[in-house]
N, C-alpha and C positions, 0 to 999 in steps of 0.2 A: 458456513465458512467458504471463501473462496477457495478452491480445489486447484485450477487451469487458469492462464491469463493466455488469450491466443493474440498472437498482432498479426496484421496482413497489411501490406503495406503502408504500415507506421515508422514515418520517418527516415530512419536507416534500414528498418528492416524490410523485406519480402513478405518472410513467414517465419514465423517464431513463437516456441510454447515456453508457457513459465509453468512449470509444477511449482505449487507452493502447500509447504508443510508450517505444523506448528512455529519450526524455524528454519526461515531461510536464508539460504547467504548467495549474494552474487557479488562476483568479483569479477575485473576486468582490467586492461588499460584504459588510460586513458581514450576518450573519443570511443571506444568500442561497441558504447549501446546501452551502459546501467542508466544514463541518465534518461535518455528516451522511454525505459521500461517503467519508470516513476512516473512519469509524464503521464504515459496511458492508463495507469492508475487512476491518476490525479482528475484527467479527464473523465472518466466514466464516473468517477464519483460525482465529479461538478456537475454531468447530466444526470445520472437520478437523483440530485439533490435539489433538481428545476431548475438549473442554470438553463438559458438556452446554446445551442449549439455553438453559434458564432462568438459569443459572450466565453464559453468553458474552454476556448483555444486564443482569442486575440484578447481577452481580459476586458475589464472594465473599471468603473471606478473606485470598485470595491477588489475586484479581482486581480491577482498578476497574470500575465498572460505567461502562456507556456511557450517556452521558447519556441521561434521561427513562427510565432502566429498562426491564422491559420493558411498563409502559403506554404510553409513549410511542414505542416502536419501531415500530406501527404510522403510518400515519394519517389520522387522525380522519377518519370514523367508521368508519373499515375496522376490523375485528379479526383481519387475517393481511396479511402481506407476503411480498412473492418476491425473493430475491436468485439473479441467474445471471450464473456468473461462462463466457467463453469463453475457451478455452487454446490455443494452437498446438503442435498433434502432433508428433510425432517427428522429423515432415517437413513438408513445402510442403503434401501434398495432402492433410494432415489435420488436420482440428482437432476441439476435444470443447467440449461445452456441458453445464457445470454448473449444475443449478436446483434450488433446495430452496425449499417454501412451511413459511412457519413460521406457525402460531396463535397469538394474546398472549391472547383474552379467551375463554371463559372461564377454558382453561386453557394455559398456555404449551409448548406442543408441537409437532413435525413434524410438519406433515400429508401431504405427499408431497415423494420427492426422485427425482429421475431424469439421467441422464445420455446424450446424444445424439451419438454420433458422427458427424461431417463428410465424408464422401471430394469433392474438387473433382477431377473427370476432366475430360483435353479432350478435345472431340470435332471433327471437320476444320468444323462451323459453326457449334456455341456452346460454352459451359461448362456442365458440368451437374453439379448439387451432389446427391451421393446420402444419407442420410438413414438414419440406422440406430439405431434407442433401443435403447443395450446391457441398461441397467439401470434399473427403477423399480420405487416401490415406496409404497403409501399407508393410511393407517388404518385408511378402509373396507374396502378386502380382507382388511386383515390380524387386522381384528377379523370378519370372515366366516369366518376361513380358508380362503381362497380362493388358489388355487395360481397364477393367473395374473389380467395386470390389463387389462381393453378398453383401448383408448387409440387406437381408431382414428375414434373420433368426433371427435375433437381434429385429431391428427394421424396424416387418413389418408394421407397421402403416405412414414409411415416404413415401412420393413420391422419389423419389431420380434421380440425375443426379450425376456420380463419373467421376472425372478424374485425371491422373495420375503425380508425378513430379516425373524429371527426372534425379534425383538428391540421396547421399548418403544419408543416415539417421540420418546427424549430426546436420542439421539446422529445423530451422523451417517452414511448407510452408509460411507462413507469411511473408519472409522472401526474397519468391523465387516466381515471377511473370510468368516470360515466359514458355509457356508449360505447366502450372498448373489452370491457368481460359480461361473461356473460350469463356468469354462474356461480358459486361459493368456493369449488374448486381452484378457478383462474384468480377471484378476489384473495384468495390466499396465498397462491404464487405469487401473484404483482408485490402483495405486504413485502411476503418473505424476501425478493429478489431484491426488493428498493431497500426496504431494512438492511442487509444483507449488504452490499456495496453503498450505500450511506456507511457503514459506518468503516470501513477504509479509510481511515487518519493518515495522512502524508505528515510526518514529523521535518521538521528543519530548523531545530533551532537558531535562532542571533541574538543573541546576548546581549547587542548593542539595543534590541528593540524591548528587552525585557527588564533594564537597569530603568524602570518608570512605576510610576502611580498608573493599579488598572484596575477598570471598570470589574464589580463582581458579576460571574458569567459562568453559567453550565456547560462550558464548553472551550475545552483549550484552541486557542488561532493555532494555524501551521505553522509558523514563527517563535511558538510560545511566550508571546509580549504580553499577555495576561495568565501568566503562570500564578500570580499572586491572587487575581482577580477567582482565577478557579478554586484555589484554597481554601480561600476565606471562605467563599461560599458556599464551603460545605457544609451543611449540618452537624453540629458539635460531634456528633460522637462518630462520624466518619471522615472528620477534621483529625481530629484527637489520633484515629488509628491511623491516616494517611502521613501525619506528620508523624508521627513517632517512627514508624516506616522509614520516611525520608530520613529522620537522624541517627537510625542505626547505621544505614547506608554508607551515607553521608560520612559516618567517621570513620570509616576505612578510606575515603578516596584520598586524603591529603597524609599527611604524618602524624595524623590524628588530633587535629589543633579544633576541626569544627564539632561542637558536641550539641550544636542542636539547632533545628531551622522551620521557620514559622512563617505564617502569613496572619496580617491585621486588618482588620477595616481601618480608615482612618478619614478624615474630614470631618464636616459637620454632621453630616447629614448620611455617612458609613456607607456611602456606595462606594469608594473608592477602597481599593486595598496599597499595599507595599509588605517586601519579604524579605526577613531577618536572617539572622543567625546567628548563635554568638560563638566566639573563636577561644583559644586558650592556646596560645602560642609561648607564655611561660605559667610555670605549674603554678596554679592557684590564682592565675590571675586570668578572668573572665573580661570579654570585652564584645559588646553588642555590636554587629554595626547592620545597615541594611542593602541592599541588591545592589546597590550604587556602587561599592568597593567588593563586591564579590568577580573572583576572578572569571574568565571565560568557561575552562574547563569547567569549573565549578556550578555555573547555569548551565551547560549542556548537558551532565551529568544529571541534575534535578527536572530536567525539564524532561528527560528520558523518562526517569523515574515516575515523575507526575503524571505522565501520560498512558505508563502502565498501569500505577495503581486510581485513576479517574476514568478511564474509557469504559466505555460498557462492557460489562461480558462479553466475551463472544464476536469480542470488535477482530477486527486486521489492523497492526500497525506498520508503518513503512519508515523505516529511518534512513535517509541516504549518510554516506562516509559517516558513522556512527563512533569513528573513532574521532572525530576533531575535536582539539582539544586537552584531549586525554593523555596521560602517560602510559606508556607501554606497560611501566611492572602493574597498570592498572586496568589491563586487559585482563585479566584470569575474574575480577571483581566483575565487571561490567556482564561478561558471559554468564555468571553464575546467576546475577542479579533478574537479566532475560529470560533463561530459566527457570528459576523460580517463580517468579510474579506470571510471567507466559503460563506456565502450566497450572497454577492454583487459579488465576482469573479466568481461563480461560482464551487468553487472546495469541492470537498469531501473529507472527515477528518476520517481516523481510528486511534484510538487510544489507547493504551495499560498504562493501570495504575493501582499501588496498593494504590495511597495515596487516603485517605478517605475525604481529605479537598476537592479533587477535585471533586471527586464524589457528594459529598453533594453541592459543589458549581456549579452541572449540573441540580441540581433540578429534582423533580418528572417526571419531561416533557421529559426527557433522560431515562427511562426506558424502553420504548417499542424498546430501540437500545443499552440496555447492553446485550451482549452475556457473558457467563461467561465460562471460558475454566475449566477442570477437569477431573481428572481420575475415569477410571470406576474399583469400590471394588475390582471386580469379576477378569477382566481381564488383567488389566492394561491401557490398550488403552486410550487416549485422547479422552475427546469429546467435542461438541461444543452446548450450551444449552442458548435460551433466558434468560433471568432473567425472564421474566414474566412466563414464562411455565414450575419451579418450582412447584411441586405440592401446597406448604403451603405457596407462596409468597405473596399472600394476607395478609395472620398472620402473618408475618414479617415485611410487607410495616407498617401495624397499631402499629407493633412495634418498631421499628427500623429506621431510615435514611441509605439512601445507605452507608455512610461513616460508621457508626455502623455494618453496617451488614459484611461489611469487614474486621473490625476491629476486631468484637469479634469474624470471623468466621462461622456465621450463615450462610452463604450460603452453606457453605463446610458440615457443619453439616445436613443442607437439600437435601443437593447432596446425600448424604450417602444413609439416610432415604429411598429418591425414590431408589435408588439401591436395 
């Protein structure tokens, strides 16, 4: 699982870490920085997924591009950023640290990426973190051709073995196997780290692109416009428990009118799907209809659900403003829902919301995993701040509910203060 998301001059921000747990919640105003921190997700996923560099920031014909392209992916006045992602190893006493510097000006390219293995050993009177760069690799040597790279002017405390790929500066080595490890060890890290950030899902449902006929497909788009296409092609009897799933759900969200929601193949030739439902809005009286007249709330709720119960074990989901859509008295559902399906699948939940019903409806026990994003008085920059490591959040918590504090702005206000 992803552990750390670190940014350095991404966007708005300078420097900024994301702790990420099973669940997390970032909130913020408006412009403050949540949407950037999805972005560098979304990014790092598009490069270990072989996107190339220039392609995973100005988009393509397949891709949308992330906002500001890539002139604005750095910023201003910097012309390179760093994204390091950390992962928790196989085990307890390991974990790897992913870091790529990418170039935007002159020209848009990798200028180094390396990858740092963690061992945390106890010893009978402290802990002691040992330090081992498996793999790195950057421009300048490799326009030298240069067969290994210093790296202990930086970081003289690691042991280090460097080897080189043999490749432009457009892809990621994650990407790129032959010639770049060099042993069964490193072939296993490369798997684990790409596995690992591959599956990082960016959720964002639109409704409007999901009321269609879609292709059947192992994999839900970031849109969910083949929600239906995913369903169908499930194999019967993980069809069978996924929908039954969706229609328990499903009949708490409204006033209990939907009692049951499917997906079909349909055409000649059954590549194509479309998704039902049928409603009962007066008692006894059943009425079919399909995705077409299904409301908004109503696909964004299912397409949440879908994507819990379809992702691999062990994925990372990212839902941004997770409320839209929704009714408030159906924030305490939505939460539970997360929970549940989060911890039996095993997937991890980042979430980005300003509604206060939700927040209140995550109860005190989700504090120690609100990060609250904000800019700083002085110099504009974006930052990334617990909620608990407010300096006055005690005197808040005894006053306030998170949904109040959001509400009336008291966080923003104690943002200030410590500035």
């Amino acid at each position: 699982m992803l552990k750390k998301l670190i940014l350095e001059n991404w966007k708005s921000f300078r420097y900024a870490e994301l702790p990420l747990d099973p669940l997390t919640v970032l909130i913020g105003t408006n412009a403050s920085g949540k949407s950037n921190v999805v972005e560098a997700l979304e990014f790092l996923q598009r490069i270990v997924s072989g996107e190339k560099v220039e392609s995973a920031l100005a988009g393509d014909k397949i891709l949308q591009s992330i906002r500001g392209g890539v002139e604005w992916a750095a910023r201003k006045p910097e012309t390179n950023f760093t994204l390091s992602a950390l992962v928790n190893g196989v085990n307890d006493n390991t974990d790897y640290l992913y870091v790529m510097i990418i170039e935007t000006q002159p020209f848009c390219k990798i200028l180094q990426e390396f990858i740092v293995k963690y061992s945390y050993v106890e010893d009978k009177q402290e802990n002691i973190i040992k330090k081992n760069l498996l793999i790195s690799w950057n421009e300048k040597e490799l326009e030298n051709n240069y067969t290994g790279i210093d790296v202990r002017k930086k970081y003289d405390d690691y042991s280090y073995r460097v080897t080189l790929a043999d490749t432009i500066y457009s892809q990621s080595i994650l990407r790129q196997i032959d010639g770049i490890l060099d042993n069964d060890e490193n072939i296993n890290v490369y798997d684990f780290l790409r596995d690992t950030l591959e599956n990082v899902f960016i959720l964002n449902p639109i409704p409007s692109t999901m009321r269609q006929y879609s292709r059947l497909s192992d994999r839900m788009e970031s849109d969910a416009s083949n929600i239906a296409g995913v369903l169908a092609a499930l194999p019967d009897e993980q069809k069978f428990e996924v929908e039954s799933t969706l229609s328990t759900y499903i009949k708490e969200l409204p006033e209990g009118d939907i009692k049951k929601v499917w997906a079909e193949k349909v055409g000649r030739f059954g590549t194509d799907a479309m998704l039902y439902c049928q409603e009962e809005w007066k008692h006894g009286h059943i009425t079919e209809i399909d995705v077409r007249s299904m409301s908004d709330g109503t696909l964004r709720f299912l397409a949440i659900l879908t994507a819990l119960l379809t992702r691999p074990e062990g994925s990372q989901i990212v839902i941004e403003e997770i409320d839209n859509g929704l009714h408030p008295s159906r924030a305490e559902l939505l939460v539970r829902i997360l929970r549940e399906i989060g911890s039996k699948r095993n997937i991890d939940i980042l979430l980005t919301t300003h509604n206060p019903a939700l927040l209140d409806a995550l109860g005190p026990e989700i504090v120690p995993f609100v990060v609250v994003a904000h800019r700083d008085y002085e110099t504009g920059e974006s930052k990334l701040t617990l909620l608990e490591d407010i300096d006055n959040f005690s005197k808040l918590f005894a006053s306030y509910s998170l949904g109040n504090m959001a509400t009336k702005g008291a966080i923003e206000r104690s943002l200030s203060h410590d500035a």
